[in-house]
C-alpha positions, 0 to 999 in steps of 0.5 A: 409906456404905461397905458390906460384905456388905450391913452399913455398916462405918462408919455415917460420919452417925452419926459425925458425929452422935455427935461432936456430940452429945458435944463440950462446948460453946465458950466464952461469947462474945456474937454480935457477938463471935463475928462479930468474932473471925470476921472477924479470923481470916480477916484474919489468915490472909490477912496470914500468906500474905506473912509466911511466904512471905517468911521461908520463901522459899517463895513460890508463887502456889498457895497461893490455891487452897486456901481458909481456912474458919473453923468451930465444933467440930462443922464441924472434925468434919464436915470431919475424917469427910469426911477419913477417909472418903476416905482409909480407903477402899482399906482399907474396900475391902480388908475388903469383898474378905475379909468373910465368908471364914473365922471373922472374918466374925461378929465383923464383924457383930456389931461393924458399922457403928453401934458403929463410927461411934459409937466414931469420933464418941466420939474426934472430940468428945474431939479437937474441942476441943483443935484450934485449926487444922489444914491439911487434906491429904486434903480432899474438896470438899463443899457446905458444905466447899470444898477447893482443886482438883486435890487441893488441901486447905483451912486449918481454923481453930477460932474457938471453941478458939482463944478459949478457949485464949488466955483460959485462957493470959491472953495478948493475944487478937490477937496469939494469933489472928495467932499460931496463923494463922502456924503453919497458914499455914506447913502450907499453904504447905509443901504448896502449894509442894511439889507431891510432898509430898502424894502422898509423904504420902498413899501412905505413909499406904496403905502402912500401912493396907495392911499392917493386918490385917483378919483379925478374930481377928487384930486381937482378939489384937493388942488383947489383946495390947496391954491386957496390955502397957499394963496391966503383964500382959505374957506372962513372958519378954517385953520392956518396949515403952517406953511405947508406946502402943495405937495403936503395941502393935497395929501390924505390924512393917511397919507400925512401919516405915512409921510411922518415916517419917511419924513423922520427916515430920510432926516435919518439918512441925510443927517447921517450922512452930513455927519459922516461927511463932517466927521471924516472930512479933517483926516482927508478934506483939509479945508472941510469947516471953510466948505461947509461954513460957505455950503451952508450959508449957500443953503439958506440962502437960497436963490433967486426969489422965483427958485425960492418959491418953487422949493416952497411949492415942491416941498423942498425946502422940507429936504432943507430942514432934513438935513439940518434936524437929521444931522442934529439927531445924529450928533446928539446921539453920537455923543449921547452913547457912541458910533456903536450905540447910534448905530442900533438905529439899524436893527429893525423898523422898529429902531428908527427914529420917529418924527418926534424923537428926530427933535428929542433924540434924548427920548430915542436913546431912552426908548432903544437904550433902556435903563435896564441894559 
């Protein structure tokens, strides 16, 4: 545990525990089915490799090193707290240095590390079942959950989501599991075959966390702050903030500034990987354009009005628009200069999209694409 002053300011266990204790049980499924559906996701993901490397043209033999693990909702929680706990460390280190200097400190005592590892159990059993795959950049390895070496991550895949998502559409169960293996796979070739973009990634993410405030009274005032806004209560004389979200209203300008390039990176990554998904999905996935046309409809749909609110509160419904405008870059690119030009969008940070050009592709292909050339 990570302690301040002597208290646990995230009781990561409990996290865990909370998480699992909360998250609603998977779909019904007999134990031979389980096994089944087991073995035919790790078939899957391993047939993707050349199926994205190919159409990618990102071949790369480190892709081997990071390993594939099929696991239930509470292994997707296990593996996700260890995620967080390493890269929430300089930030936790960070408040241990300030702990106790000025009034702040009480608060922090009083809001400790059982209410804290309770609070992030409760957000991991809402986004436990909603997760069908995830590529683990940040990824600690543990005896139960081996990650590749060097900093390497893993590939997650959620048999349990998965199954219920491809009953809930009514599409063809192994064309879907090839499907969302296609998707995951292309997150785990982009960060093996581009040996930066993980530490691009990684110290944009402590950029942010380093401009967090860890004044305590500091925080509470932002939080007001932004309860009023989401509530309509803002202070007279104050603008609209468009909609944003909690998650956004509490942020420092610096930090907003360092969000528009994740933002811009991660629609980078999740368009590129629909696409891929897309564009190989014909060869191999038969019935490719009626799951998409059913996924997608089932994204913008949403869910129950209580699940609606809460993707507006984390700020998930900015995951949803990822997706969606990253996806257009890439199309747009693609046809714009072909596979081998989109793909200079690897050479360096300095060739990744900015949140602007995600919606003008037209002004990345002139900036990295010069005339001249």
């Amino acid at each position: 545990m990570t302690s301040i002053g002597g208290a646990e300011m995230v009781d990561w266990n409990l996290a865990v525990a909370t998480a699992t204790r909360l998250v609603r049980p998977g779909p019904e499924v007999s134990r031979d089915e389980a096994r089944a559906v087991v073995a035919e996701l790790r078939r899957h993901a391993k047939s993707s490799e050349e199926h994205v490397r190919s159409f990618t043209r990102m071949g790369t033999d480190e892709i081997h090193d990071t390993p594939v693990l099929v696991v239930d909702r509470a292994g997707w929680v296990r593996a996700n707290v260890a995620g967080f706990r390493e890269l929430l460390k300089p930030l936790l280190e960070k408040m241990q240095d300030r702990r106790g200097s000025g009034p702040g400190g009480a608060v922090l005592g009083a809001v400790g590390g059982k209410v804290t590892g309770v609070e992030l159990g409760m957000l991991l059993s809402f986004l436990a079942s909603r997760v069908l795959g995830q590529y683990e950049t940040f990824a600690p390895a543990t005896r139960e959950l081996p990650a590749g070496a060097n900093g390497g991550g893993r590939l997650l895949l959620v048999a349990p989501n998965i199954v219920h998502v491809e009953r809930e559409l009514d599409v063809n169960p192994h064309d879907f599991r090839l499907w969302v293996c296609l998707h995951e796979e292309t997150h785990r070739t982009q960060f093996s075959a581009v040996p930066w973009l993980r530490d691009h990634i990684e110290g944009e993410i402590q950029s942010f966390l380093g401009e967090t405030e860890v004044d305590p009274m500091t925080v509470l005032e932002r939080v007001r702050e932004a309860a009023q806004s989401l509530a309509g209560g803002r202070p007279e004389g104050e603008e609209d903030d468009g909609g944003r979200s909690l998650v956004e209203l509490v942020q420092t300008p610096a930090q907003r500034e360092v969000l528009a390039r994740l933002t811009a990176v991660m629609s980078l990554l999740e368009g590129h990987a629909d696409f891929v998904m897309d564009g190989v999905g014909p060869a191999v996935v038969p019935s490719v354009a009626e799951i998409r046309e059913k996924f997608k409809e089932r994204r913008a749909r949403g869910a129950s009005r209580l699940d609606q609110a809460l993707r507006k509160l984390l700020g998930l419904d900015a995951k949803l628009r990822q997706y969606r405008d990253g996806e257009r870059f890439v199309r747009a690119v693609v046809g714009e200069v072909g596979m081998d030009g989109f793909n200079r969008v690897w050479t360096s940070p300095n060739t990744l999209p900015t949140k602007a050009e995600i919606a003008k592709p037209a002004d990345w292909v002139a900036r990295v694409h010069r005339k001249g050339e």
